[in-house]
KEKEMAR-903535 format. One record per residue: residue in three letters; x, y, z of N, C-alpha, C in turn. Coordinates in pm, whole numbers, padded with zeros to 5 digits, always signed. Example, Ala and Ser with C-alpha at 12.3 -4.5 7.8 and 13.67 -1.06 7.14 Angstrom:
<atoms>
ala+01319-00569+00780+01230-00450+00780+01320-00330+00780/ser+01285-00225+00708+01367-00106+00714+01290+00003+00787/
</atoms>
This chain:
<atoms>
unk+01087-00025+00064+01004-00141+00032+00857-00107+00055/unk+00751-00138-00044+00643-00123-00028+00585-00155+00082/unk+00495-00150+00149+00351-00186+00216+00318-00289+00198/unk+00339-00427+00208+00242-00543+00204+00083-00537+00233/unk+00041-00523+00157-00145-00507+00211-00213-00647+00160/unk-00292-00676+00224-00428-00761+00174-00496-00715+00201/unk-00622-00713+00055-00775-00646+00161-00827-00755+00119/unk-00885-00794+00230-01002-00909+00309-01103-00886+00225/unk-01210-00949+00194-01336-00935+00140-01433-01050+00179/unk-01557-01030+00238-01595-01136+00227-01709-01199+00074/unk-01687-01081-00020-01710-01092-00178-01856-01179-00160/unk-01969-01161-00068-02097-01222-00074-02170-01139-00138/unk-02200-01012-00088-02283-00896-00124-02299-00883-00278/unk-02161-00904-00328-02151-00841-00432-02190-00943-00535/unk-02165-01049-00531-02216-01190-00623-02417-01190-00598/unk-02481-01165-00460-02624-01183-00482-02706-01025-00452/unk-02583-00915-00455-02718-00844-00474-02676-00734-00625/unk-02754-00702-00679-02743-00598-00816-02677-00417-00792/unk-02732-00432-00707-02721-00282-00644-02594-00298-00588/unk-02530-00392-00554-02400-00378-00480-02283-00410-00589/unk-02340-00503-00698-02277-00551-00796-02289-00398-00934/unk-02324-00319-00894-02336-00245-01013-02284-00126-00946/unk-02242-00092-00788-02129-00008-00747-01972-00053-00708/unk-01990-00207-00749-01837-00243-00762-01824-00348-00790/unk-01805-00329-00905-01827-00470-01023-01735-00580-01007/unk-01615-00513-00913-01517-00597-00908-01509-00626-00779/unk-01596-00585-00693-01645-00660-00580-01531-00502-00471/unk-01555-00508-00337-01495-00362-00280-01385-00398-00239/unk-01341-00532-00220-01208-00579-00186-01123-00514-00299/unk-01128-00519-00418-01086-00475-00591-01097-00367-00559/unk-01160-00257-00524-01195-00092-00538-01121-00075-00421/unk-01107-00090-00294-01026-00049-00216-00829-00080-00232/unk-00866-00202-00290-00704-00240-00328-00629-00173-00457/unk-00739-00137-00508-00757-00037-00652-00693+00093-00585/unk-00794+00152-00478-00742+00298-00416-00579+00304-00350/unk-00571+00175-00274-00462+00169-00197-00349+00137-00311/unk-00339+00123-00398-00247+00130-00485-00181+00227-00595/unk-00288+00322-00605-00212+00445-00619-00113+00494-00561/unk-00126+00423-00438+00040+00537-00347+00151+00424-00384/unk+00247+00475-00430+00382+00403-00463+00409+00291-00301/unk+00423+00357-00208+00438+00318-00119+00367+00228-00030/unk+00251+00149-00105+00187+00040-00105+00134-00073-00208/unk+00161-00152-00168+00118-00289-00263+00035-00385-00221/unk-00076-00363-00275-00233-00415-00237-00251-00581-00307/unk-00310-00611-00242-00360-00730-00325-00540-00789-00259/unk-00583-00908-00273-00697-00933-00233-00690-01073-00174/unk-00785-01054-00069-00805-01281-00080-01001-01243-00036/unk-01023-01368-00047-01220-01379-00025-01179-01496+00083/unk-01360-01467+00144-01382-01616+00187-01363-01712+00072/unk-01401-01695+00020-01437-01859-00094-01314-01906-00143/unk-01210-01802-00109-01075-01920-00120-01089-01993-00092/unk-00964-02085-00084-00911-02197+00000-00816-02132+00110/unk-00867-02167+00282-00831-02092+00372-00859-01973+00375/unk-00946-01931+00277-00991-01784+00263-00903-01696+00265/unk-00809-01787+00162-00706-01617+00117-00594-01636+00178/unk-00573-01689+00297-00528-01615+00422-00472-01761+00479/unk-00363-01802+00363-00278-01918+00443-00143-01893+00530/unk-00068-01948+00632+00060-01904+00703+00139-01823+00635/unk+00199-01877+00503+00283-01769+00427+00233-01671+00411/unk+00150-01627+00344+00086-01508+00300+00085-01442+00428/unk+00005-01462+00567-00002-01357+00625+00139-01318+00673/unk+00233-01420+00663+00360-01401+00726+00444-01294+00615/unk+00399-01264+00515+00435-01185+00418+00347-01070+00400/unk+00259-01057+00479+00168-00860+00495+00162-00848+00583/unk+00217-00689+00571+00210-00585+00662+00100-00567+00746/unk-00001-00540+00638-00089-00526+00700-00199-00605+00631/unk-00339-00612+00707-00435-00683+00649-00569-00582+00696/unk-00643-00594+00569-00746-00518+00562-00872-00612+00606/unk-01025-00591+00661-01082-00658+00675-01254-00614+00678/unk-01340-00652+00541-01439-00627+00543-01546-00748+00551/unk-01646-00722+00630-01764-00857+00618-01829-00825+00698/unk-01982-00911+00694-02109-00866+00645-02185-00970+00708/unk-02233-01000+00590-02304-01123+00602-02295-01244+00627/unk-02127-01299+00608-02131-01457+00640-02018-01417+00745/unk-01958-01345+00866-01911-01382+00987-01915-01523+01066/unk-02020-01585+01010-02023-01702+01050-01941-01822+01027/unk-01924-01812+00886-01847-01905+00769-01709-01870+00810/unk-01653-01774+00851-01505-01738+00887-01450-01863+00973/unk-01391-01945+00953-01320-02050+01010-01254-01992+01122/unk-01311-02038+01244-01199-02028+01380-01055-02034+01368/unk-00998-02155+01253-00847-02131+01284-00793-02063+01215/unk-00898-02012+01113-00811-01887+01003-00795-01745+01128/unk-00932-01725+01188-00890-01609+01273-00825-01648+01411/unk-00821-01735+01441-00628-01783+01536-00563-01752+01485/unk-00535-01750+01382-00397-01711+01276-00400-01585+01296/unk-00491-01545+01227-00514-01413+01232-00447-01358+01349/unk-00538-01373+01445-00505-01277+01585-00366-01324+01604/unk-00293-01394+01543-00135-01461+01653-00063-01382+01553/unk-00079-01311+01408-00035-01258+01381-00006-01129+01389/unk-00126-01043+01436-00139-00967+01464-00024-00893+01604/unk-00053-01026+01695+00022-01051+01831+00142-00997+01787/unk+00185-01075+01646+00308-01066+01629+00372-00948+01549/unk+00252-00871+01499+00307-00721+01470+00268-00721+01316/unk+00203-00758+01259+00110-00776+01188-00032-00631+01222/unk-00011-00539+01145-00149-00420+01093-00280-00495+01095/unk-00349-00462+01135-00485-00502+01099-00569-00396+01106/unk-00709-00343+00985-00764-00247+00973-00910-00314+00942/unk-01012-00263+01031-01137-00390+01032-01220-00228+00960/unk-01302-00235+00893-01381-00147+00798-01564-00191+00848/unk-01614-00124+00867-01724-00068+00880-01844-00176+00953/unk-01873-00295+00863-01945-00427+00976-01901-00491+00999/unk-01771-00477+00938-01654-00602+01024-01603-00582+01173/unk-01740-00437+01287-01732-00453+01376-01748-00574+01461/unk-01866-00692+01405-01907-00832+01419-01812-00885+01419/unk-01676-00847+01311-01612-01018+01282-01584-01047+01338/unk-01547-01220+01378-01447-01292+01477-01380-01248+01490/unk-01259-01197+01423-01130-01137+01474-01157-01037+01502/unk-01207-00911+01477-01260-00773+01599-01264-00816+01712/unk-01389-00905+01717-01445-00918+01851-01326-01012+01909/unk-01242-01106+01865-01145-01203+01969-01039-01113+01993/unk-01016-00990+01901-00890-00917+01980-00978-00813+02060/unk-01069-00776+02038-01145-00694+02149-01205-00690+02271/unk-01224-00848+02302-01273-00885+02402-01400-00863+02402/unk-01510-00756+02368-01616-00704+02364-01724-00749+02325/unk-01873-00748+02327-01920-00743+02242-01948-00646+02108/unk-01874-00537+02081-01871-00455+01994-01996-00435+01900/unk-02073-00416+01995-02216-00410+01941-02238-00238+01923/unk-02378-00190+01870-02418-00062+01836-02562-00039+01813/unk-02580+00084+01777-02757+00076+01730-02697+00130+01600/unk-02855+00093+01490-02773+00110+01338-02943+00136+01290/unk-02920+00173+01130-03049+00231+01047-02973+00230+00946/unk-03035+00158+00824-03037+00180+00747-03133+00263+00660/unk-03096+00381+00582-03194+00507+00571-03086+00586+00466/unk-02955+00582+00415-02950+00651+00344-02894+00816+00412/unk-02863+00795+00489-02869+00946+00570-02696+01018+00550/unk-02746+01127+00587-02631+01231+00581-02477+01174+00697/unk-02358+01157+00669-02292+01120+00731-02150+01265+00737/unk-02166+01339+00869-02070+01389+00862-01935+01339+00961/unk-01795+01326+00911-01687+01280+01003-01609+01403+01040/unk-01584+01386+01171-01506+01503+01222-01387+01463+01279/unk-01265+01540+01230-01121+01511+01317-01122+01524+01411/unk-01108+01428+01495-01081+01448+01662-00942+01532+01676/unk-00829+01477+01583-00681+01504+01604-00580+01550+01497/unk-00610+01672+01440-00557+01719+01335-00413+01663+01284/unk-00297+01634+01395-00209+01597+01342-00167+01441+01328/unk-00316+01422+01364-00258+01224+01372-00262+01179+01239/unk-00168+01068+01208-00100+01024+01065-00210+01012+01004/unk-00324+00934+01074-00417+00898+00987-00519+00962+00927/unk-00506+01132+00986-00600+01221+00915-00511+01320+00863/unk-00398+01314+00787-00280+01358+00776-00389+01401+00556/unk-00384+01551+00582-00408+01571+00451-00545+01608+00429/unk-00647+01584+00531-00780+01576+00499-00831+01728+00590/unk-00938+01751+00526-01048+01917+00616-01093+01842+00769/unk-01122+01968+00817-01113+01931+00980-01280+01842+00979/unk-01328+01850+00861-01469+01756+00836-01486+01722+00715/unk-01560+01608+00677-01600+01599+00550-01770+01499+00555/unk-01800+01500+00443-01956+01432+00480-01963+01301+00348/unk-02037+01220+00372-02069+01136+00301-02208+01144+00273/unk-02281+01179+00149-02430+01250+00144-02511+01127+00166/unk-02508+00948+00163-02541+00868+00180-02499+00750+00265/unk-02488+00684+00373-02463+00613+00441-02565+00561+00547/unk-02523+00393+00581-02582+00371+00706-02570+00411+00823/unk-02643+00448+00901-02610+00515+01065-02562+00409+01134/unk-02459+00461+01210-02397+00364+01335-02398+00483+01494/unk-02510+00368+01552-02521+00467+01710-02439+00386+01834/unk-02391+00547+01933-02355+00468+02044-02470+00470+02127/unk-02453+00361+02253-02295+00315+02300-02312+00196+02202/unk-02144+00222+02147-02023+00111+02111-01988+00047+02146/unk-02051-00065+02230-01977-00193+02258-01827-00242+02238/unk-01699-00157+02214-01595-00143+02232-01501-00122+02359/unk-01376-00198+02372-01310-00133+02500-01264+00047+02448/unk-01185+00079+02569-01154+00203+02568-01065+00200+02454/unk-01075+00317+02332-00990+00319+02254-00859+00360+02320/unk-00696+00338+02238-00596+00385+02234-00614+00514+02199/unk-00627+00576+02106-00731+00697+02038-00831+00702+01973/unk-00910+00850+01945-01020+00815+01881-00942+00985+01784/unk-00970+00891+01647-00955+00970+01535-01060+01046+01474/unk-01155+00977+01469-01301+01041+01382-01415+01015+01461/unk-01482+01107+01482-01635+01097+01554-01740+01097+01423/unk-01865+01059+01412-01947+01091+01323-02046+01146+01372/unk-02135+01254+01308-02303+01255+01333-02332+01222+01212/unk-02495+01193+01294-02539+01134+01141-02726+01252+01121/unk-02753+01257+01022-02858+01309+00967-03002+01310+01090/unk-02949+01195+01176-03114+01137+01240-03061+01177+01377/unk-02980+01239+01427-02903+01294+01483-02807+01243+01605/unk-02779+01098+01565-02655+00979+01675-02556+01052+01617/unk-02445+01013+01734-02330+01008+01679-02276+00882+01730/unk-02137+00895+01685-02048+00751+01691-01891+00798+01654/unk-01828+00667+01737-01669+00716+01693-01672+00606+01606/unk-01582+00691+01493-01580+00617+01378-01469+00603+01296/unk-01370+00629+01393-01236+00609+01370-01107+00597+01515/unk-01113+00472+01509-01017+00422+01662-00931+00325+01678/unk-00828+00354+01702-00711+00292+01723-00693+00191+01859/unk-00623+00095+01830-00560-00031+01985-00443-00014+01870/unk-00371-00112+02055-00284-00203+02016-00269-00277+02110/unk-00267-00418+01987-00274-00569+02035-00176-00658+02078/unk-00096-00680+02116+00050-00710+02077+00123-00637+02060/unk+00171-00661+01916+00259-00582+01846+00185-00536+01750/unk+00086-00553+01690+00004-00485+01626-00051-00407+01618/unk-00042-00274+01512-00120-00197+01528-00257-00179+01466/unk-00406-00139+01542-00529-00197+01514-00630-00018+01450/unk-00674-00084+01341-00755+00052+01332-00902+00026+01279/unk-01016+00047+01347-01097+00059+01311-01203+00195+01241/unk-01253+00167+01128-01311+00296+01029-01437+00235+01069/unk-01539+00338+01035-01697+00287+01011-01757+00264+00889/unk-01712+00398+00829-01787+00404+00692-01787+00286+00595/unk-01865+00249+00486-01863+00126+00401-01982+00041+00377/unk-02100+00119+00381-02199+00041+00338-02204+00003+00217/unk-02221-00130+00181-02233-00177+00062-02311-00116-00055/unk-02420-00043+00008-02517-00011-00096-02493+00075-00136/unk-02377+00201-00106-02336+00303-00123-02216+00355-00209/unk-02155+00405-00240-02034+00407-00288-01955+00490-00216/unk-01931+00447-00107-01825+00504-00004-01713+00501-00047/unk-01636+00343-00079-01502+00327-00095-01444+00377-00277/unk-01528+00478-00300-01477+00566-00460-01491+00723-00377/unk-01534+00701-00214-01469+00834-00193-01309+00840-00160/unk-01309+01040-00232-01155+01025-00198-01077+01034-00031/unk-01221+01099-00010-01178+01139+00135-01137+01002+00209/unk-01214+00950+00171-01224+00753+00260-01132+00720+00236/unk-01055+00720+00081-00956+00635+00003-00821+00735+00088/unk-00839+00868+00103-00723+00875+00198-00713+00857+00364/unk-00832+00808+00359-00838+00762+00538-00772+00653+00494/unk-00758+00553+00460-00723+00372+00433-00584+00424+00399/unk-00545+00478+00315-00424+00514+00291-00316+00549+00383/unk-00386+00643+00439-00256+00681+00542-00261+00533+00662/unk-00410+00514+00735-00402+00380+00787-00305+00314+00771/unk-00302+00230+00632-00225+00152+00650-00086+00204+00651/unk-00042+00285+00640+00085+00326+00645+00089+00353+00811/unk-00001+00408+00868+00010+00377+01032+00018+00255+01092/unk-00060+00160+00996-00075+00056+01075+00055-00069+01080/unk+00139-00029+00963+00264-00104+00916+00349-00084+01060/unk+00395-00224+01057+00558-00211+01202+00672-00270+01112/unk+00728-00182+01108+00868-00225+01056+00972-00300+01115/unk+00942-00323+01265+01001-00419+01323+01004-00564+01279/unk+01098-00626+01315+01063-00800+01278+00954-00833+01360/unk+00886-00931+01289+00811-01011+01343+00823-01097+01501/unk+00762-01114+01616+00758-01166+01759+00715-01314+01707/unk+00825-01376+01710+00790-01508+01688+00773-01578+01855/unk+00649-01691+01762+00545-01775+01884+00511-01636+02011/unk+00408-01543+01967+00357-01452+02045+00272-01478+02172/unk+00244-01633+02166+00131-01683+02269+00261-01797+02341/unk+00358-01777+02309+00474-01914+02439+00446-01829+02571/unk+00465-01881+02652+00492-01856+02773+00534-01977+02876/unk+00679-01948+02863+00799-02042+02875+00820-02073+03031/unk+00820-02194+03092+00853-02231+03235+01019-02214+03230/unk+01032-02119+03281+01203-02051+03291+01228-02070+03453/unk+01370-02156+03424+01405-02309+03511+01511-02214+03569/unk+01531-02277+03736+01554-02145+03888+01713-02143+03839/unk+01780-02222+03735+01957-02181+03733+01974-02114+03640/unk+01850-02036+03559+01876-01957+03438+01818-01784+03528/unk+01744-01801+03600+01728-01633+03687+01866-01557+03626/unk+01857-01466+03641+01964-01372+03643+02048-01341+03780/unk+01950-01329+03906+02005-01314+03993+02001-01467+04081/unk+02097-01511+04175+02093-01622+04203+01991-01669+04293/unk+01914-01731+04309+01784-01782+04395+01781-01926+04466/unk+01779-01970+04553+01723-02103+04637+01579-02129+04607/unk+01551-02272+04566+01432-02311+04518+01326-02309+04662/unk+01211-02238+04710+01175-02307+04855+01062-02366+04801/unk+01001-02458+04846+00851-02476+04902+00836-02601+04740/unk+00699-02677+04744+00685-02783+04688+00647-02716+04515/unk+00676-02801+04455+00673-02761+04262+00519-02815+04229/unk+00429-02796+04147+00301-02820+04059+00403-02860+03947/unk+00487-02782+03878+00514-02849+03739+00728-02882+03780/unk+00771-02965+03659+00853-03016+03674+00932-02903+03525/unk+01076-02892+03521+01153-02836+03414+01086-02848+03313/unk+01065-02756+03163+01030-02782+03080+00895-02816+03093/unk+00820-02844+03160+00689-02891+03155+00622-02763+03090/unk+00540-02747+03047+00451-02671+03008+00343-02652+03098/unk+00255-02467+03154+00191-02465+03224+00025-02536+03167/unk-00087-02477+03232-00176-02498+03168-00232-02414+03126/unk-00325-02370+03026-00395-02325+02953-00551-02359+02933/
</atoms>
């Protein structure tokens, strides 16, 4: 069975600026879901903010694997309970792959805890990525480096927790570097963050990029069932223990009650 994918878009860039609209006419949500669909073994699709629910209603996410996630400029406009959803899905084993300024988004930052902040330049500069880990899935196929002759710089420190791993380091032309490829896990979810993807650029028509996302999401897929209600946390009553117990000392909550939150 295929890959369930959505790639996220927040499709602003590309409606008000020319330069972004004339390297992906069909906006980069379309060009990345475009790339990720070459492999048999995935099935891409798209949602925007400017949906309704922005794409991204209960069924649908309850039906992808994974979810892709790019944005920019309106982080703001992202509805709090779309990214509750979000993150409870995730909880629940649900992929999620956040792309390049979607270090900002709500959902980065609410499963990260962090401020996931950086130093940045826009300049056009030389971007080289280096494998941290030759045999990890997600650099599975690619040279132990490759460069992007145009991109925005991203400097540390990274306002990130400690990665699970770090896949790709970058330098850049002005001479920062940055990790620019790093893995969590949230739950049951597995989490991957890329850097590369400036709008003004044509990153996502590289091939090298298009097989970073590729294998991703095939890392980022759990084939397990889904952890249903990932946020319960159940008042489990003293005649269900496993081992037998005497109740001592005075109760705050009563059977079934629910704690607080």
């Amino acid at each position: 069975m295929s890959i369930r994918t959505v790639v996220w878009g927040e499709n602003v860039h590309e409606q008000k600026n020319k330069v972004v609209a004339g390297i992906y006419p069909k906006g980069m949500h379309t060009c990345i879901a475009d790339a990720l669909n070459t492999d048999p073994a995935i099935k891409a699709t798209t949602a925007t903010l400017q949906e309704p629910e922005h794409g991204l209603p209960e069924q649908r996410l309850a039906e992808t694997d994974v979810l892709i996630w790019w944005g920019h400029a309106a982080h703001g406009d992202v509805d709090d309970k779309i990214v509750e959803r979000v993150a409870e899905h995730v909880w629940s084993g649900m992929g999620l792959l956040v792309l390049h300024s979607g270090h900002f988004a709500k959902i980065f930052k609410r499963l990260m805890g962090t401020p996931c902040n950086l130093t940045w330049r826009e300049a056009g500069e030389r971007e080289r990525l280096w494998l941290t880990s030759r045999n990890h899935p997600i650099a599975a196929g690619l040279p132990d480096h490759f460069e992007l002759e145009n991109e925005e710089m991203y400097g540390e420190p990274f306002g990130i927790p400690e990665p699970m791993e770090t896949v790709f380091v970058s330098w850049f032309q002005g001479g920062e570097v940055f990790r620019s490829g790093v893995t969590y896990r949230r739950g049951a979810g597995n989490v991957f963050y890329f850097r590369p993807g400036h709008e003004t650029y044509p990153t996502y028509h590289d091939a090298n990029v298009q097989t970073v996302l590729r294998n991703a999401v095939k890392w980022a897929a759990n084939p397990a069932a889904r952890i249903k209600n990932p946020t319960d946390a159940p008042n489990v009553p003293v005649e269900t223990a496993l081992e037998p117990i005497t109740e001592r000392g005075p109760r705050l909550h009563q059977d079934g009650e629910e704690g607080y939150r």
